[in-house]
Every structure is written in structure tokens, then in C-alpha cells.
C-alpha atoms as one frame of an Amber mdcrd trajectory, in Angstrom:
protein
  20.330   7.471-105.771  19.405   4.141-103.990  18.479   4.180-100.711  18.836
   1.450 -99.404  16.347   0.306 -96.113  18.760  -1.245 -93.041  16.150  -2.830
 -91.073  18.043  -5.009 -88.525  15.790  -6.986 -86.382  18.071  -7.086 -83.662
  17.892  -3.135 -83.354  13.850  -3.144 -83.587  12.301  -2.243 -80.090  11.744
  -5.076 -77.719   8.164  -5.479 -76.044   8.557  -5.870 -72.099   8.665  -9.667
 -71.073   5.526 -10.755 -69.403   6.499 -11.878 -65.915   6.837 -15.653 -65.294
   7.254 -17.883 -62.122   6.540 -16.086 -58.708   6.104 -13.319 -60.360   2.998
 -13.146 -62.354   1.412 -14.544 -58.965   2.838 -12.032 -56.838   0.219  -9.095
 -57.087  -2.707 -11.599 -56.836  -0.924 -13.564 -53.710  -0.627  -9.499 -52.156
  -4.197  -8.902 -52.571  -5.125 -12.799 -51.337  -3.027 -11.930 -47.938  -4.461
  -8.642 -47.474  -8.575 -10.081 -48.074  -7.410 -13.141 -45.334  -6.113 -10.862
 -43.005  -9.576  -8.282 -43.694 -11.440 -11.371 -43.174  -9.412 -12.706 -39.552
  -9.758  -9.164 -38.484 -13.307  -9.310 -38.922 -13.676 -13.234 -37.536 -11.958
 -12.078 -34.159 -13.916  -9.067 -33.852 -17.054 -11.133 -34.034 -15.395 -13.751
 -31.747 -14.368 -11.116 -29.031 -17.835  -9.650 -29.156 -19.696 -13.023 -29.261
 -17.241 -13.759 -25.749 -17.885 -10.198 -24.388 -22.076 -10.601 -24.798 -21.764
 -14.257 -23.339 -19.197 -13.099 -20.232 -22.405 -13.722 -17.726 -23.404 -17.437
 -18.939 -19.638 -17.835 -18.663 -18.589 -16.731 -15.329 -22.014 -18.794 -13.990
 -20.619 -21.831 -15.795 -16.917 -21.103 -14.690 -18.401 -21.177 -10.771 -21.344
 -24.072 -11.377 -18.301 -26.481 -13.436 -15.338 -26.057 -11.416 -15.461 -24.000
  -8.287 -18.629 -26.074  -7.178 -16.577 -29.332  -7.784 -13.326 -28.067  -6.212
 -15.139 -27.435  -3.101 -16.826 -30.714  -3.221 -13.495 -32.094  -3.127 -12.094
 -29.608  -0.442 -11.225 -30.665   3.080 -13.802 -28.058   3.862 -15.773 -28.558
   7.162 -18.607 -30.673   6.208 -21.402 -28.368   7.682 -19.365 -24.855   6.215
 -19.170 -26.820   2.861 -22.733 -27.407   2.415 -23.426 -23.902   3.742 -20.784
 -22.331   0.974 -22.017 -24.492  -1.782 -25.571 -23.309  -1.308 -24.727 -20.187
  -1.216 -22.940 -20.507  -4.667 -25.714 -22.028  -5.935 -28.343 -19.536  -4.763
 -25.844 -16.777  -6.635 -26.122 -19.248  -9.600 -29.851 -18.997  -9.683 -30.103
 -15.290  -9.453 -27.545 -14.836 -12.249 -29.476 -17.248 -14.495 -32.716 -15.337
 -13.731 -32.447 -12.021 -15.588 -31.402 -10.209 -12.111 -28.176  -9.406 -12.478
 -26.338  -8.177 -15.527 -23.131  -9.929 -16.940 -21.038  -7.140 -15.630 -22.073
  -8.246 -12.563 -21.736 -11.865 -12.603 -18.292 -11.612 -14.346 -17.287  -9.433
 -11.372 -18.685 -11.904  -8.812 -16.943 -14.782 -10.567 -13.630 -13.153 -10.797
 -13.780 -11.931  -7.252 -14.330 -15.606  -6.027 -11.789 -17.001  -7.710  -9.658
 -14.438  -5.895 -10.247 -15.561  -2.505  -8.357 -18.253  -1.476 -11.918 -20.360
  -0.786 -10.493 -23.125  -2.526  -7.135 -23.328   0.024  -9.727 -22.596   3.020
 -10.322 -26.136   3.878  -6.588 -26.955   3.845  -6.133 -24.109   6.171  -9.103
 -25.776   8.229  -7.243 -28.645   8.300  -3.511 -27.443   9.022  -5.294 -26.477
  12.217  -6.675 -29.673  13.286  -3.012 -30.995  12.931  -1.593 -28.361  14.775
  -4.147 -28.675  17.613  -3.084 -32.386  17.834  -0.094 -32.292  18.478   1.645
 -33.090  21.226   4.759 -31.959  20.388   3.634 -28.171  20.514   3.049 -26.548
  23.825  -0.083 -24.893  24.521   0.901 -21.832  24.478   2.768 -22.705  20.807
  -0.966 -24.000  19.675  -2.074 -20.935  20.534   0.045 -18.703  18.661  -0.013
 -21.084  15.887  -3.760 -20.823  15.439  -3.867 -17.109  16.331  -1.899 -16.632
  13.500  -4.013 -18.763  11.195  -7.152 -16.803  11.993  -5.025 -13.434  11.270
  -4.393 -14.878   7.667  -8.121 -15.748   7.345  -9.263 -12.649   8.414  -6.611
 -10.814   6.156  -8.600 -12.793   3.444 -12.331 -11.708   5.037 -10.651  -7.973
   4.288  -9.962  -8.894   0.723  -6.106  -8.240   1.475  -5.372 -11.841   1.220
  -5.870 -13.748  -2.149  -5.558 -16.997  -3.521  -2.103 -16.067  -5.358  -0.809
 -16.240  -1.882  -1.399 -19.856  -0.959   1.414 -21.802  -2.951   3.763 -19.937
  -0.864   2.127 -19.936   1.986   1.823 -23.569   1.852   4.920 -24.285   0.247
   6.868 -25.648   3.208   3.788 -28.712   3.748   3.211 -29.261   0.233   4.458
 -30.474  -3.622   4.040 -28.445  -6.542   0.937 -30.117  -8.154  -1.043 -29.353
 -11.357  -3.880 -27.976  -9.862  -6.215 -25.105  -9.794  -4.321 -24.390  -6.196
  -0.982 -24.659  -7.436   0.085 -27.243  -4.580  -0.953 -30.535  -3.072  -0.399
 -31.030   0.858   2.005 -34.159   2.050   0.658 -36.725   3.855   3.208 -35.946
   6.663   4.083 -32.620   8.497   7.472 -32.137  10.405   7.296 -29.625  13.175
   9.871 -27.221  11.436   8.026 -27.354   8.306   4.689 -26.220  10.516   6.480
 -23.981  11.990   7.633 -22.160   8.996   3.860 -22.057   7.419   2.744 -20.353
  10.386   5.910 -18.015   9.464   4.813 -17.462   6.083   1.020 -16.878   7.349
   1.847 -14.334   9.813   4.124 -12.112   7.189   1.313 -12.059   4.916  -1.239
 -10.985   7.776   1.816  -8.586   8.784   1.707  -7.169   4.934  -2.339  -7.104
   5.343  -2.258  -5.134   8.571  -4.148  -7.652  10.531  -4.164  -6.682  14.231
  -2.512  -9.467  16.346  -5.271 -11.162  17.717  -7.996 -14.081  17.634 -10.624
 -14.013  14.978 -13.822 -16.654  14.098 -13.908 -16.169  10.613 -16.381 -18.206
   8.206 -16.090 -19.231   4.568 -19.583 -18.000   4.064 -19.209 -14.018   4.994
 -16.209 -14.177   2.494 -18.266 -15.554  -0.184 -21.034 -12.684   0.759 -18.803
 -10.159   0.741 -17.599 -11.459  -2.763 -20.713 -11.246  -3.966 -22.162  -7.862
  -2.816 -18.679  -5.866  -3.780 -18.933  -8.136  -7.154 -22.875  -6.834  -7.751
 -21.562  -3.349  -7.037 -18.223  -2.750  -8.449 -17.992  -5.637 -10.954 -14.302
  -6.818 -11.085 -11.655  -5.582  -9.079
């Protein structure tokens, strides 16, 4: 009896294709993705820490290159602006020295830039307008600058920041692009005065500030800045 063999290549087992295209790349593209992503995990974390050791020389640069200059530039009082820049720079010097840690002088720099120093000469000069003017009564002059010192002394509390200028100032002034958020007009109107002074006297209302007359300086802000900063670090 014959047997006969039936061997049909079409019914022989098939080895599994080798992948093509996209494919064949795909595990090695998953593994590429995964060693970038280890690796820009591992660049930030050394990029976060590098930032968080160099906070101190920072902040000191932060207050030396641009609140220095901003003051400069200020309408400040020319005898309280020499007075405050000295006094930033002695702060400078200390930090620089080895005597305070960069807790500290990250703490100091982020209280300053709190308080509205950089808005205190246009408050400085809002006043010398108002005093001026001839189309206020006395007694209006006196409210009107009573009410000015209340604000300032809100800010000598640390219950009135530099957030609160623009709006404060927002009946006088433009929007601007600037590290105060506003630029004054050349020209007042009495209205628009009179609704500043408004705006200043709800947010020494909102600070508790006793109704009354106050001689506040730049300078014992600035102090005060810089002894809570020392203590607390930031706020």
C-alpha cells in the first residue's frame, strides 16, 4: 500500500512577521521617552536646587538691580531718597558679608518688594499737589492729607502693600508696563483727587488705621522690613 506524503506548503506553519514601519521602533522610542523624561526630572531637580542654594545672591541682586534703580527714578524726597537708598545698600553689604543667611535675605527682599516703597514718592507727591491747590479749602487739604498719612501709616503696620497702589491710584493714572502697574498723568482734575483720597481712606478703613495725623518716613518702613525679614524670613 502506497502512502502517499501530501505536503502542501500552503498548510505548513507560518513564522510570525517581524514588525515593520512604526513598529519595530516603537519599544525603543518607549524606552528613549522614558530615559528623556529620567534625565529632565533629574536636570530640574538640579536646577531647583542650584536656585534654592543661590536664593541669597539673588534676592541681594533683585534689591541692588532694580529696587535701587526704581527708587533712583522715584519722585522720592531728595533727602528721604538718599537716606532709603543707603539704607538698602548698608542691608546689601551685610547680606554679602557672611552675616545673614539666604533665608534671611530672601525674606528681607520679598518683604520690600511688598511695601509699596516704590509708589511712596508718588504718594509724596500727590500731596504737594493737593497742598497747592487753590481750589480745595483748607479744611479739604486737611482731610485730604490726613487721609494720606492714614494710608502710609497703614503701610508702616505692614497692612498696606504694594498690590494696593494700581487701585489706589487708578483714578490719576494710565495702566503702564511697569514694576508699579501705573504711570501718573501729567494733569489732576479735582474729582479725580478726590476719589484717590476715597480709595486711600477705604484701604486705611480695611487696615484699621485710627483717624488721625501721622509723620511717617520711608526709612522706619524699610527697618521694619528688614528686622521682621532677619527674623521671620518671608511672610
Amino acid at each position: 500500500m502506497n502512502t502517499q506524503n501530501n505536503t502542501d506548503p500552503t498548510n505548513a506553519p507560518q513564522a510570525p512577521a517581524e514588525p515593520s514601519g512604526c513598529a519595530a521602533w516603537a519599544p525603543a522610542l518607549i524606552a528613549g521617552a522614558a530615559l528623556l523624561g529620567m534625565l529632565f526630572f533629574i536636570s530640574c531637580a538640579g536646577g531647583t536646587y542650584y536656585l534654592f542654594q543661590q536664593r541669597g545672591e539673588f534676592a541681594l541682586r533683585t534689591i541692588d538691580g532694580t529696587l535701587i534703580p526704581l527708587i533712583e527714578q522715584s519722585r522720592l524726597e531728595p533727602d528721604e531718597k538718599q537716606a532709603t537708598i543707603a539704607q538698602l545698600r548698608e542691608f546689601i553689604k551685610r547680606g554679602r558679608s557672611g552675616e545673614l543667611e539666604d533665608w534671611q535675605v530672601a525674606g528681607v527682599m520679598q518683604r520690600l518688594v511688598r511695601a509699596p516703597i516704590i509708589s511712596w514718592g508718588d504718594l509724596q507727591y500727590v500731596g504737594s499737589v493737593i497742598a497747592q491747590r487753590d481750589s480745595f479749602s483748607d479744611d479739604e487739604k486737611v482731610e485730604f492729607l490726613g487721609e494720606l498719612s492714614r494710608l502710609q501709616r497703614g503701610a508702616e503696620l505692614d497692612k498696606v502693600t504694594q498690590f494696593d497702589m494700581a487701585d489706589i491710584f487708578e483714578p490719576i493714572s494710565s495702566p503702564a508696563d511697569h514694576e508699579s502697574g501705573y504711570s501718573l498723568n501729567q494733569e489732576f482734575s479735582d474729582e479725580a483727587i478726590r476719589e484717590f483720597i476715597a480709595r486711600a481712606g477705604l484701604v486705611a478703613d480695611r487696615a484699621e488705621v485710627p483717624e488721625k495725623t501721622y509723620d511717617v518716613k520711608l526709612v522706619s518702613i524699610i527697618q521694619r522690613q528688614i528686622q521682621a525679614g532677619i527674623k521671620s524670613g518671608m511672610k
